[in-house]
N, CA, C and O of each residue as an XYZ file, in Angstrom:
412
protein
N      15.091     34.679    -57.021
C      13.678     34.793    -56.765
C      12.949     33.536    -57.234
O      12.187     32.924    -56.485
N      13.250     33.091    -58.741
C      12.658     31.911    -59.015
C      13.430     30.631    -57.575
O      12.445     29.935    -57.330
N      14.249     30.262    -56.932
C      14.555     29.619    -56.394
C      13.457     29.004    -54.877
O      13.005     27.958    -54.411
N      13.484     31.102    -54.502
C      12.175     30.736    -53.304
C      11.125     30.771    -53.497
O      10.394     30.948    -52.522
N      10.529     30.626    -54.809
C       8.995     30.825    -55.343
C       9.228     28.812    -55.074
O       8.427     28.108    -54.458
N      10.318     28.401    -55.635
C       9.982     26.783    -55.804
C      10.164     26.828    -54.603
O       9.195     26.163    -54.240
N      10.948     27.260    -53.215
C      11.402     27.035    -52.083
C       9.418     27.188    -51.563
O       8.819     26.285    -50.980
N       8.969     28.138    -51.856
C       7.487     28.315    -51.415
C       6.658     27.475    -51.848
O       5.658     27.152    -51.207
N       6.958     27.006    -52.998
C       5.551     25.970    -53.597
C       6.067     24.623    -52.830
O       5.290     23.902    -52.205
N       7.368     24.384    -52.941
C       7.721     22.797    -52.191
C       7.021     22.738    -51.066
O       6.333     21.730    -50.902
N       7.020     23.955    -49.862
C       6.611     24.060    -49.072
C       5.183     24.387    -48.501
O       4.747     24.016    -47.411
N       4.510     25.183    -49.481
C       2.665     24.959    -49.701
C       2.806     23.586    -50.223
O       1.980     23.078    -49.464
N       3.298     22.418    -51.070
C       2.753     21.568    -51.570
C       3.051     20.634    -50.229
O       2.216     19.733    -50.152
N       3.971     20.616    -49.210
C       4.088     19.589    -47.572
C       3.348     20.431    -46.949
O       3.930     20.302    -45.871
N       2.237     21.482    -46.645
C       1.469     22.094    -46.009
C       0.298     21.579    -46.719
O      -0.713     21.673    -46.022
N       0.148     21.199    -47.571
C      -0.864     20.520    -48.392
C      -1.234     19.117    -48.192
O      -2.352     18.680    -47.920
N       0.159     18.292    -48.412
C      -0.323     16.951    -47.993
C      -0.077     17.196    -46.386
O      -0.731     16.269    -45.908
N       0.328     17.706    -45.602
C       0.373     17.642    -44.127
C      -1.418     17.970    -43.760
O      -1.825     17.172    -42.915
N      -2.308     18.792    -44.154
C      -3.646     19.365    -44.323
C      -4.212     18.050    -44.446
O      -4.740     17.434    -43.520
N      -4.057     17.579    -45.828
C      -4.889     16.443    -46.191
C      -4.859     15.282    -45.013
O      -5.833     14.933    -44.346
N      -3.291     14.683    -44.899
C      -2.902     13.734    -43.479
C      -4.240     14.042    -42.326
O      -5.154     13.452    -41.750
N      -3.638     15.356    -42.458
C      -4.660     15.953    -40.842
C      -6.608     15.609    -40.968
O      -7.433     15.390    -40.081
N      -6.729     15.690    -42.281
C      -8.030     16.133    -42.125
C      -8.701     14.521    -42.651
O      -9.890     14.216    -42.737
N      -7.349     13.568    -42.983
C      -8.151     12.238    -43.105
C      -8.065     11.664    -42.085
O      -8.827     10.726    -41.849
N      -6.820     12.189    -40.917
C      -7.165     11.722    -40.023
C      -8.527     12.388    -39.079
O      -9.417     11.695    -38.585
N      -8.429     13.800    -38.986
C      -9.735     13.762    -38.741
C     -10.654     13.221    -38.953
O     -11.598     13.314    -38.168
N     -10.718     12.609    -39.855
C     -12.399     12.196    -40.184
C     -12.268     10.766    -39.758
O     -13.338     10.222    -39.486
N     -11.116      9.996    -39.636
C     -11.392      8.469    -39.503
C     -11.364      8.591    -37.537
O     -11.678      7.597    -36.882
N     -10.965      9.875    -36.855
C     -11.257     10.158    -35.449
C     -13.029     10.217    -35.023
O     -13.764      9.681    -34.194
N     -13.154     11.197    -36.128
C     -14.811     11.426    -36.303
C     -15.919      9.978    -36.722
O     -17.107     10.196    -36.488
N     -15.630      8.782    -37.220
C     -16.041      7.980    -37.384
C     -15.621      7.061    -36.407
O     -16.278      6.038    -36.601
N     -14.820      6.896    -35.405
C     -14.550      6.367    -34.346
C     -15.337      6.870    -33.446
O     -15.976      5.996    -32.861
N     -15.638      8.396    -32.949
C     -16.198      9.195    -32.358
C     -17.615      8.111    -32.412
O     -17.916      7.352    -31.492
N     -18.343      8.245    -33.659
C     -19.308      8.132    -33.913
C     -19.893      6.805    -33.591
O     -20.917      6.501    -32.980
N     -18.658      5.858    -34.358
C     -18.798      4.160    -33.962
C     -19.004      4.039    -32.181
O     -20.062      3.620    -31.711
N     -17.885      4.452    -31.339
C     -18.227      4.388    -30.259
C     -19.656      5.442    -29.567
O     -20.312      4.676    -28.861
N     -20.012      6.226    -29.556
C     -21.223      6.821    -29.485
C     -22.277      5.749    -29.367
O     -22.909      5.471    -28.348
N     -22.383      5.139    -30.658
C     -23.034      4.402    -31.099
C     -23.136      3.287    -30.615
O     -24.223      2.710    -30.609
N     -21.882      2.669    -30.038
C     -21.744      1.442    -29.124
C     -22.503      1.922    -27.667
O     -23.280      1.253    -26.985
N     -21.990      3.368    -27.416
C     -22.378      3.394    -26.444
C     -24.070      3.365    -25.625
O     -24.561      2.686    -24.724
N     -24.521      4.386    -26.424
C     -25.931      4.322    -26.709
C     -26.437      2.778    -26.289
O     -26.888      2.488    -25.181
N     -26.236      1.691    -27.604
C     -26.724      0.362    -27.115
C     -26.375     -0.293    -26.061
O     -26.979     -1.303    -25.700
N     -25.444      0.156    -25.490
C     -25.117     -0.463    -23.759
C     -26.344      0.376    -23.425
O     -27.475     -0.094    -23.555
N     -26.205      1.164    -23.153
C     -27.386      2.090    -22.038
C     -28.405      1.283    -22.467
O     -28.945      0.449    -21.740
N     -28.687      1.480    -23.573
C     -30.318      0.667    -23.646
C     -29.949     -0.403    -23.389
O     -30.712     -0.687    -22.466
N     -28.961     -1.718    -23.604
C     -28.791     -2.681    -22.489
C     -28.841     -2.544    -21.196
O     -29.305     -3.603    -20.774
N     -28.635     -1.866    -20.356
C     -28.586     -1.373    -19.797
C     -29.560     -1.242    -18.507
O     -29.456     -1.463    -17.300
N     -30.445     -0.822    -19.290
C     -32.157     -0.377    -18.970
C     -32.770     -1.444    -19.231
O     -33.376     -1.723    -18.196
N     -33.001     -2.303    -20.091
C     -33.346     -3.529    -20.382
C     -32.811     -4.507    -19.066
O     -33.629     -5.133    -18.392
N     -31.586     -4.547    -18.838
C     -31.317     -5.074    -17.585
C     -31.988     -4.791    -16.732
O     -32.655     -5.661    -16.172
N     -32.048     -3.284    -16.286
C     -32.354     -3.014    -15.220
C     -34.201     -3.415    -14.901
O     -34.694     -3.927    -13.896
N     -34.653     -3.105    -15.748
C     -36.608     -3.392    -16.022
C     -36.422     -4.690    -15.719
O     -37.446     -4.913    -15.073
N     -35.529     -6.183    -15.752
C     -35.788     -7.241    -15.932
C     -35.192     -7.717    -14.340
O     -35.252     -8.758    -13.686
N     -34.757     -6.723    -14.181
C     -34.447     -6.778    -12.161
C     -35.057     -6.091    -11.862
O     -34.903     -6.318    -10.662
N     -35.871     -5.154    -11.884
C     -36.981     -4.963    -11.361
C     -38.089     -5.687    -11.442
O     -38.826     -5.683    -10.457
N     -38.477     -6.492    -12.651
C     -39.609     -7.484    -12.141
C     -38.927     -8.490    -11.504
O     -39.509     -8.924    -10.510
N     -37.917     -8.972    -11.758
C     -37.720    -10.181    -10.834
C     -37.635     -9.796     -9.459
O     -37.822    -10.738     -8.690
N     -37.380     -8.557     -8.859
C     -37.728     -8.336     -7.392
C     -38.975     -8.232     -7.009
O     -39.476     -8.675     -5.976
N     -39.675     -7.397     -8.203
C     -41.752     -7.392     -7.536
C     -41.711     -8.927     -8.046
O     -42.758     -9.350     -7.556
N     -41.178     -9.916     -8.676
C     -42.212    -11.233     -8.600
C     -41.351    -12.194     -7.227
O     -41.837    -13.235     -6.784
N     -39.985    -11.575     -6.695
C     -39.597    -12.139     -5.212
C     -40.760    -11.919     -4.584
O     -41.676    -12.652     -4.212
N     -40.440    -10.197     -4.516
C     -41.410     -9.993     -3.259
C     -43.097    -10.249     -3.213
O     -43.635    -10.227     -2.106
N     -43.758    -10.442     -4.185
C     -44.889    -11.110     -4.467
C     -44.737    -12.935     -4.057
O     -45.687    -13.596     -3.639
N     -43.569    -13.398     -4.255
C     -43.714    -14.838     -3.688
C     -43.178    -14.705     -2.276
O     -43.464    -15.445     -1.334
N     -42.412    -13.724     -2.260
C     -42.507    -13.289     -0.319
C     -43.788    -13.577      0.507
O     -44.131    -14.214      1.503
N     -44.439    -12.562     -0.679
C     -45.864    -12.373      0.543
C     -46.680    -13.443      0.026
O     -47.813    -13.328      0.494
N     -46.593    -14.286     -0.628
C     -47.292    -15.542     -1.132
C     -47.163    -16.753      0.541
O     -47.893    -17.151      1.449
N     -45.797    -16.879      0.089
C     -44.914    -17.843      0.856
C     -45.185    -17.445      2.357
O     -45.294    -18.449      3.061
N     -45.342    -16.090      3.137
C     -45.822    -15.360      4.326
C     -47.165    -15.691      4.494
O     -47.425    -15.991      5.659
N     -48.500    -15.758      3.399
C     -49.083    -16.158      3.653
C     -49.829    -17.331      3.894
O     -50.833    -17.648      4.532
N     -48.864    -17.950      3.048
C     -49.065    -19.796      3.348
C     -48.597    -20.013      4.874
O     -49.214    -20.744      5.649
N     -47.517    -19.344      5.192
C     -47.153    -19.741      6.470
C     -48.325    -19.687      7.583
O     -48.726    -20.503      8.413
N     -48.768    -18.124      7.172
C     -49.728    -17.792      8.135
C     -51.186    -18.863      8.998
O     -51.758    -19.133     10.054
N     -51.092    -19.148      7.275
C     -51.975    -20.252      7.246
C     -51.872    -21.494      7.642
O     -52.657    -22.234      8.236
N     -50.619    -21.660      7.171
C     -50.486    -22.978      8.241
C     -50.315    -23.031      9.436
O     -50.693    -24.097      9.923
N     -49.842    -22.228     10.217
C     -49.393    -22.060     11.659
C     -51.424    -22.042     12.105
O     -52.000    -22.507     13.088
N     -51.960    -21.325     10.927
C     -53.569    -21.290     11.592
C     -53.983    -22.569     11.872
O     -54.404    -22.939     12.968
N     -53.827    -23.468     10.563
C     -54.082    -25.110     10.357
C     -53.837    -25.723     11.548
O     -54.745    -26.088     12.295
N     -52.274    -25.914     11.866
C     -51.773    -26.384     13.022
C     -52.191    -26.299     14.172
O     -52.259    -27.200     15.007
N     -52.669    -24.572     14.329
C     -53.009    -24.666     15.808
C     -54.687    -25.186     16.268
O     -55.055    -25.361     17.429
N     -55.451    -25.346     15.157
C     -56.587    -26.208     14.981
C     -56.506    -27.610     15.258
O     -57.307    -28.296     15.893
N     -55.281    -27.998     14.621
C     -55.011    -29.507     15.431
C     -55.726    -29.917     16.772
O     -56.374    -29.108     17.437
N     -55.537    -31.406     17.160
C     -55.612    -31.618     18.346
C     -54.113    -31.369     18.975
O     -53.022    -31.230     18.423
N     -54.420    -31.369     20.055
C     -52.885    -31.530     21.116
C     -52.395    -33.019     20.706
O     -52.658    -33.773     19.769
N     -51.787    -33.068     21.537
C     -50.717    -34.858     21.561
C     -51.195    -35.670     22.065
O     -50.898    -36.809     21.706
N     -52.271    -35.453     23.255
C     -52.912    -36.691     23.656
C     -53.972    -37.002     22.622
O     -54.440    -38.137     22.531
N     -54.240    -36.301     22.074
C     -55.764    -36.606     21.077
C     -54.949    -37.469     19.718
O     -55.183    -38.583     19.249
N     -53.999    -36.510     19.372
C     -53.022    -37.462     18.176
C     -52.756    -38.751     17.840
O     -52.990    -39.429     16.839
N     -51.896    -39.074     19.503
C     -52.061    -40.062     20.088
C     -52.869    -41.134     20.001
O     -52.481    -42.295     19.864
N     -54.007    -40.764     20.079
C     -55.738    -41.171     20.542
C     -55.955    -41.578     18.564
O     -56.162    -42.621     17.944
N     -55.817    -40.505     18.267
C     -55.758    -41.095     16.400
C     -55.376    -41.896     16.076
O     -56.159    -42.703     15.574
N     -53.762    -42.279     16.134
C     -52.645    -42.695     15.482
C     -53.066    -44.103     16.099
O     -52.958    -44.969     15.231
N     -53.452    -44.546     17.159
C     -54.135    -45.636     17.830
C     -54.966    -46.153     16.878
O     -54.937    -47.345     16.572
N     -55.884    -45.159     16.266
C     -56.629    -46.216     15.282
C     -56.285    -46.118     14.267
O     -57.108    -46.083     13.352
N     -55.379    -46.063     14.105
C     -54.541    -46.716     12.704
C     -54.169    -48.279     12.570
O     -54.079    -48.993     11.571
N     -53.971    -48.571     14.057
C     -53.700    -49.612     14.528
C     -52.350    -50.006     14.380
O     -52.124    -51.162     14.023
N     -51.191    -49.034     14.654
C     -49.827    -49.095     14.957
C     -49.485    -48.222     16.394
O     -49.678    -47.034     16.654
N     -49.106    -48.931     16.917
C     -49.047    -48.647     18.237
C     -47.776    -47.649     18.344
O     -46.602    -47.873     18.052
N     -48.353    -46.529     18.832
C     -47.194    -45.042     19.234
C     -47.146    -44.143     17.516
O     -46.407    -43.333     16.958
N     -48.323    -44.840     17.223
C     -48.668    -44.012     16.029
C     -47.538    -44.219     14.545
O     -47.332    -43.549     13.533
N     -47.002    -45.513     15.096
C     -46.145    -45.752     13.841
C     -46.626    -46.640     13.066
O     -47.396    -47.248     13.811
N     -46.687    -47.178     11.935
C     -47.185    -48.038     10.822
C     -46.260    -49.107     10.965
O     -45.268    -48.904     11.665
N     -46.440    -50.367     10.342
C     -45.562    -51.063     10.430
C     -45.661    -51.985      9.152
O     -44.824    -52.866      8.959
């Protein structure tokens, strides 16, 4: 009887450190858990930060879209205010380079 009382304690005392093993590894799982969580979290808010900083850079495209659309507009207005080619012509003459080139 004294033999399996030590046969029992040897064996609660490797159920003991096997417990402890388990439960330090638990906890260094649980602080991994946590570390990554934690990593993760700050991506997302990277994340979002990205994303807000592509969203203005598309409203300030598309704001120089319609910038750039309306310069065009405007110039095509400019242009067609011009004279034609014979009047140009008729300009560039008094520049006093003949065919409107400088020399």
């Amino acid at each position: 009887m004294l033999t399996d009382l030590e046969h029992l304690t040897e064996k609660i005392e490797q159920l003991v450190v096997v417990s402890q093993r388990f439960h330090q590894h638990n906890q260094a799982l649980l602080s991994e858990l946590e570390r990554a969580r934690a990593e993760c979290e700050e991506t997302r808010g990277a994340a979002e930060q990205l994303r807000q900083e592509r969203d203005a850079l598309r409203l300030q495209r598309d704001q120089l879209a319609a910038k750039i659309d309306e310069a065009q507009v405007r110039l095509n207005a400019i242009l067609e205010k011009l004279p034609n080619n014979s009047q140009s012509e008729g300009q560039m003459d008094l520049l006093g380079a003949p065919g409107g080139e400088s020399a």
